[in-house]
C-alpha positions in Angstrom: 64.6 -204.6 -26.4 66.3 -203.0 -23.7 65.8 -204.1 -19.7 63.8 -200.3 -19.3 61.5 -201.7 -22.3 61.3 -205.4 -20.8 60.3 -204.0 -17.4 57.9 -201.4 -18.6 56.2 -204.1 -21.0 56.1 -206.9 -17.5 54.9 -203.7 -15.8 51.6 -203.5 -18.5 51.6 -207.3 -18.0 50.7 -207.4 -14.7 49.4 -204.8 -13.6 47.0 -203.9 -16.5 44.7 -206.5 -16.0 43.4 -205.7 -12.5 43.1 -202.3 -13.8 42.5 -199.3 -10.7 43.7 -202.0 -8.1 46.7 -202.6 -10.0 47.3 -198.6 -10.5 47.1 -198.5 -6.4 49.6 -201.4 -6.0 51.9 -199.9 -8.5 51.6 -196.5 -7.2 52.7 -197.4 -3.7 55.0 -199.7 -4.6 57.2 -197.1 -6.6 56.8 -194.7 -3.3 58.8 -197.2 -1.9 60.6 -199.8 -3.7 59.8 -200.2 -6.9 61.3 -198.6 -10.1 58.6 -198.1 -12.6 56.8 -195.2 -12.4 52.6 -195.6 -12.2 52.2 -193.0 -14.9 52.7 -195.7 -17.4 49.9 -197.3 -16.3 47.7 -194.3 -15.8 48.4 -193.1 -19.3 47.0 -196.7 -20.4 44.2 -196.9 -18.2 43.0 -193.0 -19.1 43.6 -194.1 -22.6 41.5 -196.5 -22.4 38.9 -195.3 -21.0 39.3 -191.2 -20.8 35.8 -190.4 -19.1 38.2 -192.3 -15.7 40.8 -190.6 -16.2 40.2 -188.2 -13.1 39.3 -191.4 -11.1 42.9 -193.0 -12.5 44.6 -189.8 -11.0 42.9 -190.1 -7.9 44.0 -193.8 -7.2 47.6 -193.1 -8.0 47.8 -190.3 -5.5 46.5 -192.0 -2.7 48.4 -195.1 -3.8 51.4 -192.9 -4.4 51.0 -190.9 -0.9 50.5 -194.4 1.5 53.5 -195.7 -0.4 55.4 -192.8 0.1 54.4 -192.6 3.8 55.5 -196.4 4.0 58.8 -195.3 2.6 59.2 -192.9 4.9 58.6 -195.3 8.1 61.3 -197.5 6.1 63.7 -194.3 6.4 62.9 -193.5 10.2 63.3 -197.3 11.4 66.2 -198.0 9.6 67.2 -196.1 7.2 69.9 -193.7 9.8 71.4 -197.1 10.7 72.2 -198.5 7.0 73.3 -194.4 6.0 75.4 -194.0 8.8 77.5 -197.6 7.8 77.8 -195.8 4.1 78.4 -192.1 4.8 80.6 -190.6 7.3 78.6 -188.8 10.4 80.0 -185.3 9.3 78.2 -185.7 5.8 74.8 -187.1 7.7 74.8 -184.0 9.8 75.0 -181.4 6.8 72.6 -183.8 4.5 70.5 -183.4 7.7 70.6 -179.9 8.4 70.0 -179.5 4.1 66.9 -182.0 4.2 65.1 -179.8 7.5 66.3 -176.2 5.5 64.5 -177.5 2.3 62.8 -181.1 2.8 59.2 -180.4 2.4 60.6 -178.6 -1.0 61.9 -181.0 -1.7 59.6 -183.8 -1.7 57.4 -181.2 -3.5 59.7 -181.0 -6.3 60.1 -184.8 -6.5 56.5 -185.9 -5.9 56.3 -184.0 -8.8 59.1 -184.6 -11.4 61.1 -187.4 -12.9 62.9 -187.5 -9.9 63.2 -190.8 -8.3 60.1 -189.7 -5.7 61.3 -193.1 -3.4 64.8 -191.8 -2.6 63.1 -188.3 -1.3 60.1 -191.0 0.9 63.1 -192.7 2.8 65.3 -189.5 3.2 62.1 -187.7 4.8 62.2 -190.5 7.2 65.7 -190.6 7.4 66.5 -187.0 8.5 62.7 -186.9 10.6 60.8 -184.2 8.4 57.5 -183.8 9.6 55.2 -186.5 8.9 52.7 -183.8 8.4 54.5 -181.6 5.9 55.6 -185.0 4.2 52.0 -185.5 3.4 50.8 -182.0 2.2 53.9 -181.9 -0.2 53.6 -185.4 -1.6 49.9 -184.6 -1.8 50.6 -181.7 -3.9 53.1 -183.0 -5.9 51.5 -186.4 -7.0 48.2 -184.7 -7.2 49.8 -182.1 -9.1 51.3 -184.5 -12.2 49.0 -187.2 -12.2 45.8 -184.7 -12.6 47.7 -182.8 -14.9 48.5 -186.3 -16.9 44.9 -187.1 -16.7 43.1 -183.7 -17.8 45.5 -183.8 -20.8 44.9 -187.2 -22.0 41.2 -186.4 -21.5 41.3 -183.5 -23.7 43.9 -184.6 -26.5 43.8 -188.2 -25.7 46.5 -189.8 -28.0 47.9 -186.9 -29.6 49.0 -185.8 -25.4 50.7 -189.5 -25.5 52.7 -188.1 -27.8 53.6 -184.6 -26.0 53.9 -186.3 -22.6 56.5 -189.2 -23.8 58.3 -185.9 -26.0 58.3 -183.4 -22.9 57.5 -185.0 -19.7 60.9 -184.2 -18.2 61.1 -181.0 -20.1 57.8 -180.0 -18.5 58.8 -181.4 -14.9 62.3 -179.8 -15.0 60.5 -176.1 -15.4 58.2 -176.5 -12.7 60.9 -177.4 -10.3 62.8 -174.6 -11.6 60.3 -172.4 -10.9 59.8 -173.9 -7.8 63.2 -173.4 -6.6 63.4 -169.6 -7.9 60.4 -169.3 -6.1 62.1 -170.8 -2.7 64.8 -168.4 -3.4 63.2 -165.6 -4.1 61.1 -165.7 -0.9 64.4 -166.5 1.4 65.1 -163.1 0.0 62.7 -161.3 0.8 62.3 -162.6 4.3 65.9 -161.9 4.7 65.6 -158.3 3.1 63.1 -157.6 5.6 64.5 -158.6 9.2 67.4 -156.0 7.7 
């Protein structure tokens, strides 16, 4: 057994047994700090007990948006102090002026997918996105996969195990695609039109 496996099995350990309180915890601790995902536990729980699993998906976000919004005061207190000791001011100014072009997309895009959502909480705080468009996208995006993980496991309820553990980043990877051709495609647009 692998450290992923041995963390992922603690992970059930603990949290499991306090059921939607441990989903919060677990949800806002990831936002954050911590590296297991809640969908491991959200998949149990709904498993479980699939008439919750709406009520499952609701904790999460919540849990997952306050811990991402505490991630993000971690960024904007000291997170510019600790960056600017490991990256050189010239590459801080162009992440920044990337994060304001694109931020709220991007916290869409990670709320959303495999992506490592707590690196995207801190950055937001980090380069100063708006608090405000922080929330709506992590909203979105956590509302987004964890609904979508609880209507599926309500409907197919083992048998979606199966497709979620097969696909999940699959599945993730061509929504932010799509996301991103979207962003594109709009720029374009807006651009062919001030022409």
């Amino acid at each position: 057994m692998g450290i992923v496996d041995e963390l992922l099995r603690w992970t059930r350990e603990v949290f499991m047994p306090i059921g939607d309180a441990g989903l919060f915890i677990l949800a806002f601790l990831e936002s954050s700090v911590f590296p297991v995902p809640p969908d491991v536990l959200l998949i149990a729980l709904a498993l479980a007990n699939p008439a919750l699993a709406l009520y499952y998906a609701t904790i999460a976000t919540i849990g997952s948006v306050l811990g991402g919004v505490a991630g993000y005061y971690i960024g904007l207190k000291g997170g510019r102090r600790v960056a600017k000791r490991i990256f050189s001011e010239r590459m801080l100014a162009r992440a920044d002026e990337y994060f304001k072009e694109y931020g709220v997309w991007a916290v869409l895009i990670a709320a959303f997918s495999p992506i490592p959502y707590k690196v995207f909480t801190i950055a937001s705080g980090i380069f100063r996105l708006s608090l405000k468009g922080f929330i709506i996208a992590s909203i979105i995006g956590r509302g987004a996969r964890f609904y979508a993980e609880a209507v599926l496991i309500m409907l197919w309820g083992e048998q979606m195990l199966a497709f979620i553990d097969e696909n999940l980043e699959i599945v993730s990877l061509a929504v932010a695609v799509a996301i991103i051709a979207y962003i594109v495609l709009r720029r374009r647009l807006t651009k062919a039109r001030r022409v």
